[in-house]
C-alpha positions in Angstrom: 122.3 105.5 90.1 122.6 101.9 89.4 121.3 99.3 92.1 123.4 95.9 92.7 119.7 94.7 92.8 119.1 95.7 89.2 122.1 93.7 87.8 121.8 90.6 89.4 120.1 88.5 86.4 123.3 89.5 84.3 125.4 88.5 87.0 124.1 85.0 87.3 124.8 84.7 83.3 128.1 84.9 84.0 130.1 81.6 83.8 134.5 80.9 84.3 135.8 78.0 83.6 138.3 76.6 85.2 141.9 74.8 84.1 142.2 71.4 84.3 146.1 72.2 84.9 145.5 74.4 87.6 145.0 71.4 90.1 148.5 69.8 89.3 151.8 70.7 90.6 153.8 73.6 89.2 156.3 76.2 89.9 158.7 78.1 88.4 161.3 77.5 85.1 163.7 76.0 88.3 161.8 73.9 90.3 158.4 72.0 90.1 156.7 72.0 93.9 154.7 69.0 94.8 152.2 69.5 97.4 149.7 67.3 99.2 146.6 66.1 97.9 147.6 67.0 93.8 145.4 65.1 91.9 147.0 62.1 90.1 144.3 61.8 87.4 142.2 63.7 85.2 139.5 62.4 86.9 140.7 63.2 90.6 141.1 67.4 88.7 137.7 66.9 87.9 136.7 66.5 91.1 138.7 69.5 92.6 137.3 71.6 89.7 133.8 70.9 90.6 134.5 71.9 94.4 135.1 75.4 92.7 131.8 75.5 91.4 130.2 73.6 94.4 131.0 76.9 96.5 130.9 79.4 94.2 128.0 78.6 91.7 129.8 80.2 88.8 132.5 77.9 87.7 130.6 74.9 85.2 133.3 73.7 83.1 136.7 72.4 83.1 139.0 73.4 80.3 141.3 70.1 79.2 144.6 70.0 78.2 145.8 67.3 75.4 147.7 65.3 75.6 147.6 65.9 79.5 144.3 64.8 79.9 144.4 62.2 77.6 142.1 59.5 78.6 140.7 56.0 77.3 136.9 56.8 77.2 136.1 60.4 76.7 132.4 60.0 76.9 133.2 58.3 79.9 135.2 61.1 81.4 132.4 63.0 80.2 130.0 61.3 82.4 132.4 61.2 85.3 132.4 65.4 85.0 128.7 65.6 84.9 128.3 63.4 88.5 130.4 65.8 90.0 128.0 68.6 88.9 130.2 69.9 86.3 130.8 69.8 82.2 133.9 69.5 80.2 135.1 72.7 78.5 137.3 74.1 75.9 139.9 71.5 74.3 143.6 73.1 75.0 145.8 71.7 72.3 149.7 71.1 73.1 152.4 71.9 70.3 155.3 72.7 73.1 156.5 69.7 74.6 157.8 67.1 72.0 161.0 67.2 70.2 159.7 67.3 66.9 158.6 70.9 67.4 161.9 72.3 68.5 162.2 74.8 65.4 158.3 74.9 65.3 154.7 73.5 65.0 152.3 74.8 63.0 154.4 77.1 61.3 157.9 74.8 61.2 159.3 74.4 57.9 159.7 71.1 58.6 156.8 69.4 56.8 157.0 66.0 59.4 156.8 68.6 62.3 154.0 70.7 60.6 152.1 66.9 59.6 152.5 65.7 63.2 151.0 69.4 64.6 148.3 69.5 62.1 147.5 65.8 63.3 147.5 66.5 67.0 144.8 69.1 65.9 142.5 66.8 64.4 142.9 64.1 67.2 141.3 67.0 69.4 138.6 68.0 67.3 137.7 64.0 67.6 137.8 64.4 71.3 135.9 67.5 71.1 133.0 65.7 69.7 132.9 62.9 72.4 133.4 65.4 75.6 130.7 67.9 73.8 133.2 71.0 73.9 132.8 73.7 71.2 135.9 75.8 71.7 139.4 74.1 70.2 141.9 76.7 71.9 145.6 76.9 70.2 148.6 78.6 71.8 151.6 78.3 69.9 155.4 78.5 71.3 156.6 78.9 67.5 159.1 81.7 67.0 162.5 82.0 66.9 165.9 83.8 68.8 167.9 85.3 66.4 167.3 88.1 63.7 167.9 85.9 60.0 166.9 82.8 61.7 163.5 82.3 59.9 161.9 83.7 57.2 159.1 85.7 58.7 156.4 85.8 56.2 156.9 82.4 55.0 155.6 81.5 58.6 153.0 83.0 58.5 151.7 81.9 55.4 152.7 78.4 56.2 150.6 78.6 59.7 147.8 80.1 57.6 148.1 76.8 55.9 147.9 75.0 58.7 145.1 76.3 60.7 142.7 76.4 57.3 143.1 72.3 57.3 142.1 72.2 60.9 139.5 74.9 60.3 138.0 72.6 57.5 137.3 69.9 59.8 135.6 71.7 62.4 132.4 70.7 63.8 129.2 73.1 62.7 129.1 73.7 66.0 132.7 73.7 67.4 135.2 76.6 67.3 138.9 77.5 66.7 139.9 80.0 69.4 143.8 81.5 68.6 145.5 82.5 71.3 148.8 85.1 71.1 151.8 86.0 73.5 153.8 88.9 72.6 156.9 86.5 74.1 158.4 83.6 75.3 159.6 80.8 74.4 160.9 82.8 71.6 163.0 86.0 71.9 162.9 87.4 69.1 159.8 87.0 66.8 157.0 84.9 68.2 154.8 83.6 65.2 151.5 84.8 66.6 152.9 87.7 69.2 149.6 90.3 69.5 146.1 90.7 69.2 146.0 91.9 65.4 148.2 88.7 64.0 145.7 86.3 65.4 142.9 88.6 64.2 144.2 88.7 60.8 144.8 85.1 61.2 141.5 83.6 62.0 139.4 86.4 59.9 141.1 84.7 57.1 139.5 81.2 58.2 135.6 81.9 58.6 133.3 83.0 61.3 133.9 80.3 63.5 137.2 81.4 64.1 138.0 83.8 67.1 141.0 85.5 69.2 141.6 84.2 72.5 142.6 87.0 74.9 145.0 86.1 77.7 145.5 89.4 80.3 149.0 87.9 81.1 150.3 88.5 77.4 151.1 91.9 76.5 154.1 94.0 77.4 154.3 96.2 80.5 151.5 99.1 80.1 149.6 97.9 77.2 145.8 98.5 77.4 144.2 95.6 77.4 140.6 96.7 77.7 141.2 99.0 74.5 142.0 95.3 72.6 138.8 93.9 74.4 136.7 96.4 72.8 137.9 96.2 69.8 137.6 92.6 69.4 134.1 92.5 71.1 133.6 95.5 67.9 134.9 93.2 65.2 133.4 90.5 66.4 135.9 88.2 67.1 136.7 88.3 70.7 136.0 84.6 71.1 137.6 83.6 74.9 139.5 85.1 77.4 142.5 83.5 80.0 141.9 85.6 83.0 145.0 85.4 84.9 147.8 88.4 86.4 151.4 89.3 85.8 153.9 91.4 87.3 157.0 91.2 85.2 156.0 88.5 82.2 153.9 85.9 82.1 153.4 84.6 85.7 149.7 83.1 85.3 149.5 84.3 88.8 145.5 85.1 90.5 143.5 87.1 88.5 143.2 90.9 90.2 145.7 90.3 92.2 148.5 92.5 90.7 146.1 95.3 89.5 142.3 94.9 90.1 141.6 98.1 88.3 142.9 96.9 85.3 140.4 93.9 86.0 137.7 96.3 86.3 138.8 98.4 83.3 138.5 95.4 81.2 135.2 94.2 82.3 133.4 97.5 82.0 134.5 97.1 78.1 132.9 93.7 78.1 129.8 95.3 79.6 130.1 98.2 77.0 130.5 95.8 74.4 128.1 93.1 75.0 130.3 90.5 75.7 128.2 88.8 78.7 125.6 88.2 76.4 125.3 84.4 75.4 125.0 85.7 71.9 128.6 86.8 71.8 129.8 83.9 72.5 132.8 85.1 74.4 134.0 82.2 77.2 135.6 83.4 80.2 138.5 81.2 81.5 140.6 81.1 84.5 144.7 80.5 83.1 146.6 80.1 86.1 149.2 77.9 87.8 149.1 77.9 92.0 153.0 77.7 92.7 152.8 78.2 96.6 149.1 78.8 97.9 146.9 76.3 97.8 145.1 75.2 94.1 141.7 75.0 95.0 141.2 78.1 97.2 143.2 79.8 94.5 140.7 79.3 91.8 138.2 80.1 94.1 139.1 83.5 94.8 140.1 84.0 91.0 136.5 83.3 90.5 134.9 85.7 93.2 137.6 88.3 92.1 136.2 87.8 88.4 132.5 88.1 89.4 133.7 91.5 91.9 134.9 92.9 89.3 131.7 91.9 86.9 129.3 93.3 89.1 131.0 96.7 90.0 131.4 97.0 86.0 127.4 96.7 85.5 127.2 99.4 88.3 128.4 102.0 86.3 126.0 104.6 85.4 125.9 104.5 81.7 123.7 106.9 81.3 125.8 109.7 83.4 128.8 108.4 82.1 127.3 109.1 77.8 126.4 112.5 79.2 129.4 113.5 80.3 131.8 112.2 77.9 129.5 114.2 75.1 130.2 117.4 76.8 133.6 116.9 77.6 133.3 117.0 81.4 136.9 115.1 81.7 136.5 114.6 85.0 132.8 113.8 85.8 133.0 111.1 82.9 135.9 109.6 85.3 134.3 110.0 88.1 131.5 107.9 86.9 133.7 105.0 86.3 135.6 105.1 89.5 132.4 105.5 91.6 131.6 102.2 90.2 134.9 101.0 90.9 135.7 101.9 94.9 131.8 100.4 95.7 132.4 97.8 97.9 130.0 95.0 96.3 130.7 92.2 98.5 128.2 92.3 101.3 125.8 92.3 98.6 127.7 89.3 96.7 127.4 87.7 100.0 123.8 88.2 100.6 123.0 87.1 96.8 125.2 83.6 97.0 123.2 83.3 99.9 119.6 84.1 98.0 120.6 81.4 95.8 121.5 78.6 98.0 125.3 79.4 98.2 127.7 80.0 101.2 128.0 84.2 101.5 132.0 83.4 102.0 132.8 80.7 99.4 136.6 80.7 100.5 135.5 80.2 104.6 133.0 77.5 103.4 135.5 75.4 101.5 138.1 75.8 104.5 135.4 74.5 107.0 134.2 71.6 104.5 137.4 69.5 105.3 137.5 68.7 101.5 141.5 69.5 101.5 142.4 67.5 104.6 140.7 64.4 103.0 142.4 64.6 99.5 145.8 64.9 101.0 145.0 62.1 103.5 143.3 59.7 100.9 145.6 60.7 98.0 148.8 58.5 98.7 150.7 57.0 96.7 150.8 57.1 92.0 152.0 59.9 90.5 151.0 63.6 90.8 149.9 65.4 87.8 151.9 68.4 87.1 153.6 70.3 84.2 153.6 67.7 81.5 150.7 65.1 82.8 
């Protein structure tokens, strides 16, 4: 039997950054909602961000998006982040939104397209170095519609192309981190679509080249947690975009469609190490608030990350090895769903507490007033949003 009290110290290890983007407006592919109080600035996300962490002690960093967060002074921004009691994260790169990559990015057969990609690549492993991040995150929209439309291998030998001259100018202490998404934009063939393209893409590069992991991007009934342990056993699980889905891609709260899967996929980061600092793996919130409210919502994303953590590290391992070597079927799943249906969060509660934080992170950022002042005090300029 596994105590709450005996896993604490590996709970307090574990750290989720948080998106930039999730403070600005966004919505659906028909309509952009704004709301009161959306930051205007990268600095005025900053300061939302570090209200996550302020009341939940487990949120650190903020992930940026370029060009979205471009700013003038980086080490500046970098400052500003660290008043607020925060650091700046992983570097999200941006290959989506201009014209020039309308028939690609990294993989166009274009070579002004490809140049310009490659380029905005390099321009964030600059930033990188002046807002200290390590992890340079690529998602690609590259793909195409129609069967004929591209020539498939030539792609992907021209992206491997690409992302060995941005590999070569990594830091010796910064990271490339490929994402994948099995669809959308593209119809038909996405350029990096699943777990083992990206694998077989950045094993190529070197060591400091990993798979990011999004738990929105895989078709209807995939197992996730079987990709997360074999990642974590090649050694090449390097981040993961905790969000949920429903239908496709709907960056929607993490847990919130299926919270076993959440658990599912946690227990194989237990299993395989992954909240040791050695592994390097970074856990990252990837969400848009469309209708609730964005600072609450990456609040709860965080608490339902670290539920979820801490009934994974109650398992009983050592029951659990037992049974699966005799083949009791259903005492080996009755380990893992013990774990699973203990309620863990008067004992969160009484821990945040124990360590300075408000038991109910959600009720203590309600009562704080900290919402009623940004939407009074934020009038006027333009709200950030899909795109800025």
């Amino acid at each position: 039997m596994v105590r709450f009290e005996d896993v604490t110290t590996r709970l307090e290890g574990l750290a989720i950054e948080v998106p930039s983007w999730a403070y600005g407006n966004s919505g659906t592919r028909f309509k952009v909602f704004s709301t009161p109080g959306t930051p205007r600035t990268v600095e005025e996300k900053i300061d939302d961000a570090a209200q996550v962490h302020r009341f939940t002690g487990a949120a650190p960093t903020v992930a940026l998006h370029i060009p979205w967060d471009e700013v003038d002074d980086y080490a500046a921004l970098r400052r500003h982040a660290a008043d607020q009691g925060v650091g700046l994260g992983t570097i999200n790169s941006n290959t989506f939104q201009d014209d020039a990559y309308k028939f690609g990015s990294l993989t166009a057969a274009d070579p002004a397209a490809r140049r310009q990609a490659i380029d905005h690549h390099l321009r964030c492993l600059e930033i990188m170095g002046a807002t200290g991040s390590r992890d340079l995150k690529i998602w690609l929209a590259d793909g195409s519609n129609y069967p004929g439309q591209n020539d498939l291998r030539r792609r992907q030998d021209t992206l491997a192309e690409s992302l060995a001259e941005i590999y070569a100018q990594l830091g010796d202490e910064q990271r490339l981190v490929l994402e994948y998404k099995f669809f959308e934009p593209a119809f038909y063939a996405t350029d990096v679509p699943d777990w083992g393209t990206s694998y077989a893409q950045v094993a190529a590069l070197g060591e400091r080249a990993v798979v990011c992991l999004d738990t929105g991007h895989h078709a209807p009934g995939t197992n996730i947690e079987f990709i997360v342990m074999q990642l974590l056993r090649l050694g090449r699980l390097g981040a993961f975009d905790f969000n949920s889905r429903f239908y496709a891609d709907d960056d929607l709260i993490v847990g919130a469609a299926d919270p076993f899967q959440l658990f599912r996929i946690l227990f194989e980061v237990v299993r395989g190490g992954g909240l040791d600092p050695a592994a390097g793996v970074a856990f990252m919130l990837d969400q848009c608030h469309n209708v609730e409210d964005k600072i609450p919502g990456q609040i709860r994303s965080v608490l339902n990350v670290q539920e979820m953590a801490a009934r994974a590290l109650l398992v009983d391992t050592d029951a659990l090895a037992a049974a699966q070597a005799a083949n009791d079927v259903l005492g080996a799943n009755a380990v893992l769903m013990d774990a699973f249906y203990t309620d863990v969060r008067p004992h969160l509660a009484a821990w945040r507490e124990s360590r300075g934080l408000p038991a109910d992170p959600m009720a203590a950022f309600a009562a704080s007033g900290y919402q009623h002042r940004i939407a009074a005090d934020r009038v006027g300029g333009t709200q950030a949003g899909w795109g800025a």
